[in-house]
VOVEXMAR-582320 format. One line per 10 residues: their letters; for each residue y, x, z of N, C-alpha, C. Coordinates in Angstrom, 1 decimal, padded with zeros to 4 digits. Layout:
BEGIN
A> Y/X/Z/Y/X/Z/Y/X/Z; ...
REM end
This chain:
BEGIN
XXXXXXXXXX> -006.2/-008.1/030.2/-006.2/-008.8/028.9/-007.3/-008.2/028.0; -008.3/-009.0/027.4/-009.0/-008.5/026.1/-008.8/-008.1/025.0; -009.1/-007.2/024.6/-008.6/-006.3/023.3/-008.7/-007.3/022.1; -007.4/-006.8/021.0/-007.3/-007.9/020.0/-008.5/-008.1/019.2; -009.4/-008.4/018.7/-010.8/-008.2/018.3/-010.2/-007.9/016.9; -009.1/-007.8/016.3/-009.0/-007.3/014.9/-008.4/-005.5/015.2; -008.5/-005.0/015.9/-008.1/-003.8/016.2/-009.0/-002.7/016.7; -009.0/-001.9/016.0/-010.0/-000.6/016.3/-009.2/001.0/016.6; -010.0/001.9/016.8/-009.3/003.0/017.3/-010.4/004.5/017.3; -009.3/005.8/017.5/-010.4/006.5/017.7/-009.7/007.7/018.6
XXXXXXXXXX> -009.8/007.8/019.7/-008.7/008.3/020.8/-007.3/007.6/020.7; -006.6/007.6/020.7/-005.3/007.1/020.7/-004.3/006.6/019.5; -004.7/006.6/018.7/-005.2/005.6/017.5/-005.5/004.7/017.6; -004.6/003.6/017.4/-005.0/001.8/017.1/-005.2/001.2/015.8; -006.3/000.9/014.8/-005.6/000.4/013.7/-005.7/-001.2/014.2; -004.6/-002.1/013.5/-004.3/-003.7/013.8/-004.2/-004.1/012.6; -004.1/-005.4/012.3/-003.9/-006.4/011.5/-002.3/-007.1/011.5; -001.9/-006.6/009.7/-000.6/-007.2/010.2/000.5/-006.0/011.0; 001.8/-005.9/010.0/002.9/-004.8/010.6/003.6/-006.1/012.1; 003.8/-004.9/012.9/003.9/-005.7/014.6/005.3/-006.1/014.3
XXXXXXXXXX> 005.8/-007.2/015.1/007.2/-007.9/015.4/008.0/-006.5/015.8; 008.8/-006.1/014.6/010.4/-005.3/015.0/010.2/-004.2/014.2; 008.9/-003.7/013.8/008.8/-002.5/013.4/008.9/-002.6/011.8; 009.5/-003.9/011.1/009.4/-003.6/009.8/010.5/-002.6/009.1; 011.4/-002.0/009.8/011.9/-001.0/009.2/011.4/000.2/009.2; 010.3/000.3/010.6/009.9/001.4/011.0/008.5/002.2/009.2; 007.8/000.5/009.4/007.1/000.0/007.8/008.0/000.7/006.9; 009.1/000.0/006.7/009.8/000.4/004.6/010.1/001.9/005.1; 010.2/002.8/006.5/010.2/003.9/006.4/009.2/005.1/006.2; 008.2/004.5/006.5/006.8/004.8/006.3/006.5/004.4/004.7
XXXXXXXXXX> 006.7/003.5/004.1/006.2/003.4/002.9/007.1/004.0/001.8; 008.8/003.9/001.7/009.3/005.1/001.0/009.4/006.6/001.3; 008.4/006.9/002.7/008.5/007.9/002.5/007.0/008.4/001.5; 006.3/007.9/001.7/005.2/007.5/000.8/005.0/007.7/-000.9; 006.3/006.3/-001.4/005.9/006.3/-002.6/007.3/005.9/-003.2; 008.3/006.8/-002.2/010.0/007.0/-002.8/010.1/007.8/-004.0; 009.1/008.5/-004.1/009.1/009.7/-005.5/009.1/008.6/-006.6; 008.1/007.9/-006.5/007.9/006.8/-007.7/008.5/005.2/-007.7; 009.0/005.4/-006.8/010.1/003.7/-006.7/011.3/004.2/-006.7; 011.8/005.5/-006.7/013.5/005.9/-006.9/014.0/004.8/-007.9
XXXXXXXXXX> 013.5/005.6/-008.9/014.4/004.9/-010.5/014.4/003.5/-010.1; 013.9/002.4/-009.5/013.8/001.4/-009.3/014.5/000.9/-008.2; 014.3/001.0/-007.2/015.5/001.4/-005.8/016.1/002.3/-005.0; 016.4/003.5/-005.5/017.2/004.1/-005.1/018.8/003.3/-005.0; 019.4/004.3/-004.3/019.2/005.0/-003.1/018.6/004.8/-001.9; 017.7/005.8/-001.3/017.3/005.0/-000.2/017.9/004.3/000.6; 019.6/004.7/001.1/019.7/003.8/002.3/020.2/002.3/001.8; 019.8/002.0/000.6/019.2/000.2/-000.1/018.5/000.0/-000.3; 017.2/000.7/-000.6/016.4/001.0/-000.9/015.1/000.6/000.6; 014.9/001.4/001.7/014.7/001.1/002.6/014.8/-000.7/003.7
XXXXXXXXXX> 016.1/-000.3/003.3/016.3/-001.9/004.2/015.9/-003.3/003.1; 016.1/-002.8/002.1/015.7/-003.8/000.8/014.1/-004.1/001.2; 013.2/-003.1/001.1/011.6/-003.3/001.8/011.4/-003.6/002.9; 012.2/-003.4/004.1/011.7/-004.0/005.0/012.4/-005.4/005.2; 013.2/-006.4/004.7/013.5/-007.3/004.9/012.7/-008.0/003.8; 011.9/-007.4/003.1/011.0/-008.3/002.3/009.7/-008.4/002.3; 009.3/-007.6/003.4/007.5/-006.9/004.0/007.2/-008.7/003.8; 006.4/-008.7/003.4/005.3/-009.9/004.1/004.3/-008.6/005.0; 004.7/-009.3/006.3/004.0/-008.4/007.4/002.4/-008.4/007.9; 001.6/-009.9/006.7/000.3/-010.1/007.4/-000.5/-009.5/006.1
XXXXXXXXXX> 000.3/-008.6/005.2/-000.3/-008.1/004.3/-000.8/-006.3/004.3; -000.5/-006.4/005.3/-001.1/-004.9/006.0/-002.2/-004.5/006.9; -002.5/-003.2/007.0/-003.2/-003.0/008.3/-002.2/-001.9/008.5; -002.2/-001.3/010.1/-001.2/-000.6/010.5/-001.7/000.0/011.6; -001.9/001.5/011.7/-002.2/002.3/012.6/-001.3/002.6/013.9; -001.3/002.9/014.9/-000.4/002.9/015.9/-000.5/004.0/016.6; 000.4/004.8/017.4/000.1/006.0/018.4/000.5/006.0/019.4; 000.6/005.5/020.8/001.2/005.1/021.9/002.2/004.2/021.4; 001.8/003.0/020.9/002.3/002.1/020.6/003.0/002.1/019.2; 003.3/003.5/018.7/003.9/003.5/017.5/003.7/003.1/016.5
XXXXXXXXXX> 004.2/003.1/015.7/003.5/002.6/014.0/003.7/003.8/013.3; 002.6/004.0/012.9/002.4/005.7/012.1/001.9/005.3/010.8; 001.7/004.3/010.4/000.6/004.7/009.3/000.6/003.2/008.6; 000.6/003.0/007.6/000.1/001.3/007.2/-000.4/001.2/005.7; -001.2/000.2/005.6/-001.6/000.3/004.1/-001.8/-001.4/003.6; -001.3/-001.9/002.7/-000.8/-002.8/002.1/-001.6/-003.4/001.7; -002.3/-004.5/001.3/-002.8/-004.8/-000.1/-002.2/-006.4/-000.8; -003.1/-006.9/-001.5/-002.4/-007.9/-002.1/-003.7/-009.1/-002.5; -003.4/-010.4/-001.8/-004.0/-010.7/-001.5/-003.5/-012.8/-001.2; -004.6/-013.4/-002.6/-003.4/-015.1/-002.4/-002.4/-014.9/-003.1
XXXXXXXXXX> -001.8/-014.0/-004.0/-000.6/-014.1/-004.5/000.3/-013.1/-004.3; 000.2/-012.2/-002.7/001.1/-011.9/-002.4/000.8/-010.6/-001.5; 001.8/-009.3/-001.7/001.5/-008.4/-001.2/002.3/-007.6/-000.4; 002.3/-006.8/000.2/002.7/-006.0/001.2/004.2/-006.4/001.2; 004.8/-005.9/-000.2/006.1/-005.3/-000.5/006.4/-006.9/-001.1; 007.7/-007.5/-001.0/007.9/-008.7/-001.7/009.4/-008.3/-002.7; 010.1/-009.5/-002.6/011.2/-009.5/-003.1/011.3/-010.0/-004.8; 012.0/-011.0/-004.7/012.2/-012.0/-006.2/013.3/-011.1/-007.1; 013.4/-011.4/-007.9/014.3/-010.8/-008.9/015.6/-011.5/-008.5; 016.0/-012.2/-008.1/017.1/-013.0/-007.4/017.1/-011.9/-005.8
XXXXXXXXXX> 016.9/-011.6/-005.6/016.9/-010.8/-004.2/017.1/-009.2/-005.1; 016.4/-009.1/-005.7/017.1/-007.6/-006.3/018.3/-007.8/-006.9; 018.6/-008.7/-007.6/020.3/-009.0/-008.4/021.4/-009.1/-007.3; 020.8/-009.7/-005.9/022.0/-009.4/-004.6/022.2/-008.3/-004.1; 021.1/-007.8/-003.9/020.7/-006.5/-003.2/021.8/-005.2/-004.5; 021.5/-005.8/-005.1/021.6/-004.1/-005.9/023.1/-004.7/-007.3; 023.5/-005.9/-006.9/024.7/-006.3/-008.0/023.6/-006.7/-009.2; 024.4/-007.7/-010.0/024.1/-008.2/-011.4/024.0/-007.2/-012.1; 024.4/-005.9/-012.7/024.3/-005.4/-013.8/023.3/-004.0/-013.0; 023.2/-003.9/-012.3/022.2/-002.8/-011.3/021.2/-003.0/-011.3
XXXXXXXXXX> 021.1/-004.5/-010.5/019.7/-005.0/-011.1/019.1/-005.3/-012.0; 020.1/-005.8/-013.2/018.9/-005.9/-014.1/018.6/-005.1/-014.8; 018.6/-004.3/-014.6/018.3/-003.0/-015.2/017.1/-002.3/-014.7; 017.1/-002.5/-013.3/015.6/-002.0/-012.4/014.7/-003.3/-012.3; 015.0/-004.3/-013.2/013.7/-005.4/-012.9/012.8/-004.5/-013.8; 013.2/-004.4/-015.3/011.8/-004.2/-015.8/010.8/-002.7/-015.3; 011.9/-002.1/-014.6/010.9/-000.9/-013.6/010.4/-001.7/-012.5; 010.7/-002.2/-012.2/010.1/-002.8/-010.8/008.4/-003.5/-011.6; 009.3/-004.2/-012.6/007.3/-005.0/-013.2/006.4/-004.2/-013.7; 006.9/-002.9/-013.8/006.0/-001.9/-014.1/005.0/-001.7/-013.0
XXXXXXXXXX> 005.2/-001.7/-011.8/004.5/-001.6/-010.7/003.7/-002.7/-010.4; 003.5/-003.8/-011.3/003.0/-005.1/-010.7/001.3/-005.0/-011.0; 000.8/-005.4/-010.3/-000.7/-005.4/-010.2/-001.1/-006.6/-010.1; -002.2/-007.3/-010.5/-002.3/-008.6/-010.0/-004.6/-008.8/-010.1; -004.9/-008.9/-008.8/-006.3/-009.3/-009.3/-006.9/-010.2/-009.6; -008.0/-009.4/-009.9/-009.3/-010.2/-010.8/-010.0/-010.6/-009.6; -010.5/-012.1/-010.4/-011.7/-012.9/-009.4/-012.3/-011.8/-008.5; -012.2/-012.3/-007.5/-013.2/-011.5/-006.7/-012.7/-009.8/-006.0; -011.4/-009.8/-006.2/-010.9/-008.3/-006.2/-009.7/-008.4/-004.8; -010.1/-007.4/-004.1/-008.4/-007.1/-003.1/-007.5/-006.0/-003.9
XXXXXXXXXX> -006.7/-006.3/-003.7/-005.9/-004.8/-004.8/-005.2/-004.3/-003.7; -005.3/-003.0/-003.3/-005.0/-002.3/-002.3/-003.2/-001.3/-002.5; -002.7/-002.1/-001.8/-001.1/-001.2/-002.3/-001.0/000.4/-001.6; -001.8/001.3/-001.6/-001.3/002.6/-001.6/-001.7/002.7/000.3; -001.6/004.0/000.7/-001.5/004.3/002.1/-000.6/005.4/002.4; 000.6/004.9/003.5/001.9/005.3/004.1/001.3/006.1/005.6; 001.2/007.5/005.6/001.0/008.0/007.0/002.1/008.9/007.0; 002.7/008.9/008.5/003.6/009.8/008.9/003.2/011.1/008.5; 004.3/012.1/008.0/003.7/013.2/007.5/003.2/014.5/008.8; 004.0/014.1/009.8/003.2/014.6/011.0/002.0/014.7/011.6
XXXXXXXXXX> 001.2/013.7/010.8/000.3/013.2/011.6/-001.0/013.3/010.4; -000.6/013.5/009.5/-002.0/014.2/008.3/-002.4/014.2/008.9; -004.1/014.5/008.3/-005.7/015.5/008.2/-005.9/014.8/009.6; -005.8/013.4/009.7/-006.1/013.2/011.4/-007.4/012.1/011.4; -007.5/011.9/009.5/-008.5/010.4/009.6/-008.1/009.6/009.9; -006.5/009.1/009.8/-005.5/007.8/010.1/-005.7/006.9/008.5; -005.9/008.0/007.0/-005.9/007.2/006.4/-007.5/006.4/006.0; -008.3/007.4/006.9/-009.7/007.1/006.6/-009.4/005.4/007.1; -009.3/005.8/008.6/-009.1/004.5/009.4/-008.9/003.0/009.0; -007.6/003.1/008.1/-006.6/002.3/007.6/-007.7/001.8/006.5
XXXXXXXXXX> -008.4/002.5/005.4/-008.8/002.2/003.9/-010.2/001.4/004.9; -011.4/001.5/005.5/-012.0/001.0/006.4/-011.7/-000.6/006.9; -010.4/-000.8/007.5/-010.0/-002.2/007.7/-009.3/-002.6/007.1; -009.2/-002.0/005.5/-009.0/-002.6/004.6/-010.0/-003.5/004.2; -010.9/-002.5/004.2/-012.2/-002.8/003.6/-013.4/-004.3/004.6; -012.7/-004.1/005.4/-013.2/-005.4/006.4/-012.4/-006.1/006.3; -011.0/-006.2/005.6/-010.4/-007.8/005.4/-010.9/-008.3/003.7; -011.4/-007.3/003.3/-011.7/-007.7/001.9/-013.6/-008.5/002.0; -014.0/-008.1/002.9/-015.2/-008.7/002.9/-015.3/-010.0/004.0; -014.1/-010.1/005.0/-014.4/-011.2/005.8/-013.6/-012.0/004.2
XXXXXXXXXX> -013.0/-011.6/003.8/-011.9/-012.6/002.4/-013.0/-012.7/001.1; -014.5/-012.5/001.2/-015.4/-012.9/000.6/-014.9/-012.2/-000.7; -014.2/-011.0/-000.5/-014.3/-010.1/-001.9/-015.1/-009.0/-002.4; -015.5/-008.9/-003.1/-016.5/-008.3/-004.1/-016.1/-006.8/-004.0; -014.7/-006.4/-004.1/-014.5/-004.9/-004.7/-012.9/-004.9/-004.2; -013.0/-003.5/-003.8/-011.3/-003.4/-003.4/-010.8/-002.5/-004.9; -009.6/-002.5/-005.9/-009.0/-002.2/-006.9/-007.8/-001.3/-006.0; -007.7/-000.4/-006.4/-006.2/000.0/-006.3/-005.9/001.5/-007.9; -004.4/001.8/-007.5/-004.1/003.0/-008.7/-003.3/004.1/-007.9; -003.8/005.0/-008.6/-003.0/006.0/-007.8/-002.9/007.0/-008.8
XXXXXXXXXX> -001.8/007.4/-008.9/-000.6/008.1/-009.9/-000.9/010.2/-010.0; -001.1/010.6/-011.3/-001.5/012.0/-011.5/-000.7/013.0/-010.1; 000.0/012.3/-009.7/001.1/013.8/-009.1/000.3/013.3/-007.5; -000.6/012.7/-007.4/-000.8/012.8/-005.9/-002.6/012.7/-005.8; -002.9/014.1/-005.9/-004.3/014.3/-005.8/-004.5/014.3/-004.6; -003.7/013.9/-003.7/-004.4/013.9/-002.2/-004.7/013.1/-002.1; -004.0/011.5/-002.2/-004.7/010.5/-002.4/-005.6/010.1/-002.5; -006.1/011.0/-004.1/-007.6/010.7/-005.1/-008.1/011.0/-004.4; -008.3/012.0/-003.4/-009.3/012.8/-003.2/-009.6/012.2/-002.1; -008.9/011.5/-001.0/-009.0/011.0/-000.1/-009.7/009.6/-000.6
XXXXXXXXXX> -009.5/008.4/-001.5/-010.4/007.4/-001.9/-011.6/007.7/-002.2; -012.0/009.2/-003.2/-012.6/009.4/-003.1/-013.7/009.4/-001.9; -013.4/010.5/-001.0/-014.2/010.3/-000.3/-014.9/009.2/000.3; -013.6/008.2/000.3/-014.1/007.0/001.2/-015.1/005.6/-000.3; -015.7/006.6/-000.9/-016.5/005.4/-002.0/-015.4/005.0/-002.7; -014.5/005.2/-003.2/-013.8/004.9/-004.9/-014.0/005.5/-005.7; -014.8/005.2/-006.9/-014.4/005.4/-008.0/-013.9/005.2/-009.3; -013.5/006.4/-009.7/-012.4/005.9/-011.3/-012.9/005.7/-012.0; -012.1/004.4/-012.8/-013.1/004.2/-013.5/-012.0/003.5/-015.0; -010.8/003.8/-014.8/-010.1/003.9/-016.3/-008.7/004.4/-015.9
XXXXXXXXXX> -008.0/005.2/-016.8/-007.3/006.5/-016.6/-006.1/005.7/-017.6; -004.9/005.7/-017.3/-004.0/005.0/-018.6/-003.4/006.3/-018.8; -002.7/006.7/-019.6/-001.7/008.2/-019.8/-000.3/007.3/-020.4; 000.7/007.6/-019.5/001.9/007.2/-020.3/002.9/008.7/-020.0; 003.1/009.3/-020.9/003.4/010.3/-021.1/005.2/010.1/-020.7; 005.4/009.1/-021.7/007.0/008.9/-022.0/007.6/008.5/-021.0; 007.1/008.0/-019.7/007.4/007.8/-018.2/007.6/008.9/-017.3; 007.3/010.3/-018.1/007.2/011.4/-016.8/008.7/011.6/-016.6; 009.3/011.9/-017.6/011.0/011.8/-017.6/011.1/010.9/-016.4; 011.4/009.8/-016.4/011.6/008.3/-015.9/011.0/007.8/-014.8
XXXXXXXXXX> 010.0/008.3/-014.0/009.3/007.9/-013.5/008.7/009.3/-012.4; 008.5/010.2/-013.2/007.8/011.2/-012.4/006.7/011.3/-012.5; 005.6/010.5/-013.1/004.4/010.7/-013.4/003.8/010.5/-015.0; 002.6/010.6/-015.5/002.8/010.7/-016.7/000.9/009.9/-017.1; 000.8/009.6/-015.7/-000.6/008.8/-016.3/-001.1/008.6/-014.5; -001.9/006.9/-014.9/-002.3/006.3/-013.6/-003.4/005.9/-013.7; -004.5/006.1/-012.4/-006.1/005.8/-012.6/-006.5/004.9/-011.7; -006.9/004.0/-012.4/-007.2/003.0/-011.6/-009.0/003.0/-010.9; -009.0/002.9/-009.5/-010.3/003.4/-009.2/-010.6/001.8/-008.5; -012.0/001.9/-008.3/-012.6/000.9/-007.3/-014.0/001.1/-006.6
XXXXXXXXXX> -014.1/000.1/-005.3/-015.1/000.1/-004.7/-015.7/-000.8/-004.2; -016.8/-001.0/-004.1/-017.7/-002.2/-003.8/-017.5/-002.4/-002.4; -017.5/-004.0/-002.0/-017.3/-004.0/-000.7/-019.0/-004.8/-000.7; -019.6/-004.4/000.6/-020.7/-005.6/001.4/-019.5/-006.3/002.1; -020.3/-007.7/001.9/-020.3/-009.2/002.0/-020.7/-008.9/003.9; -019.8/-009.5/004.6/-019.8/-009.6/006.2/-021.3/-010.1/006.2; -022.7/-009.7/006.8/-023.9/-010.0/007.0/-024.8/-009.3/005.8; -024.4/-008.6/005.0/-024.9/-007.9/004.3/-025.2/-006.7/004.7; -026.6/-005.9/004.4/-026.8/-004.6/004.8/-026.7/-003.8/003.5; -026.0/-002.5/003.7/-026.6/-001.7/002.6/-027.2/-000.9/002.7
X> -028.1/-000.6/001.5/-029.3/-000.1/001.2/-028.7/001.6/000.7
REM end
């Protein structure tokens, strides 16, 4: 059989298009373990918390890294409306009770992103913590970056939160820059962080060289 032409690799390392048929729990377990520090207050505990994300993945809104088949690694974005992570405020009020939920909606819209003409907004990157310093998230931000230019966009947008300079340092390298800093202090109580930077990067256009 021919290799999927949306999938690349680098030894035994697959990245694909799209979390694979079955593994979306394997997904909400990779992504809360990810960015559970800062979605607690919002859905905690994890074991609702977890099954709540993966029964609401929109699964063609990822790229997803693999290791003898596994899913190690995935990175989200948002894109048409709609991104990685779903779920209506009617699905949090079942999930979590009438007075539970509404209490974590207005935390939940705290997290909401939405782009600008011409923009992919990138939801964060989930790698197994076994598996760091391996270039899984280089991989992953890369075919990001190739669905945002076959999708005729301009610039990939994402935010990433003061308490996780690996992250920065990691977009960094791969061409992000920051480029406005919000400080919300009165969220570090509540939240765990106390200021969010929103960075970005120019994508070339599929047939475009850069100079």
């Amino acid at each position: 059989m021919a290799p999927d032409p949306t999938e690349a690799g680098t030894g035994s390392v697959k990245v694909r298009r799209g979390v694979p048929a079955g593994a979306e729990r394997r997904a909400a377990e990779l992504y809360w373990e990810a960015f559970g520090r800062k979605l607690g207050p919002a859905l905690n505990p994890p074991d609702k918390a977890v099954p709540f994300i993966a029964a609401h993945l929109n699964a063609d809104r990822a790229v997803c890294a693999l290791l003898d088949g596994q899913l190690v690694g995935l990175a989200g974005y948002q894109l048409g409306g709609r991104a990685l992570t779903g779920g209506s405020a009617s699905a949090v009020l079942r999930a979590y009770g009438h007075l539970r939920g509404l209490r974590r909606l207005p935390l939940l819209a705290l997290f909401e992103r939405h782009p600008a003409p011409g923009q992919l907004v990138m939801d964060g990157i989930a790698v197994d913590t076994a598996l760091r310093s391996r270039g899984i998230g280089s991989l992953l931000i890369e075919e990001v970056a190739a669905v945002a230019a076959e999708q005729r966009c301009r610039e990939i947008r994402l935010d990433v939160i003061d308490i996780n300079p690996r992250a920065r340092a990691l977009y960094e390298q791969r061409g992000f820059t920051a480029v406005r800093t919000a400080r919300t202090p009165y969220l570090r109580g509540l939240l765990g962080f106390g200021a969010v930077t929103t960075m970005r990067r120019a994508v070339a256009m599929t047939g475009e060289r850069e100079l």
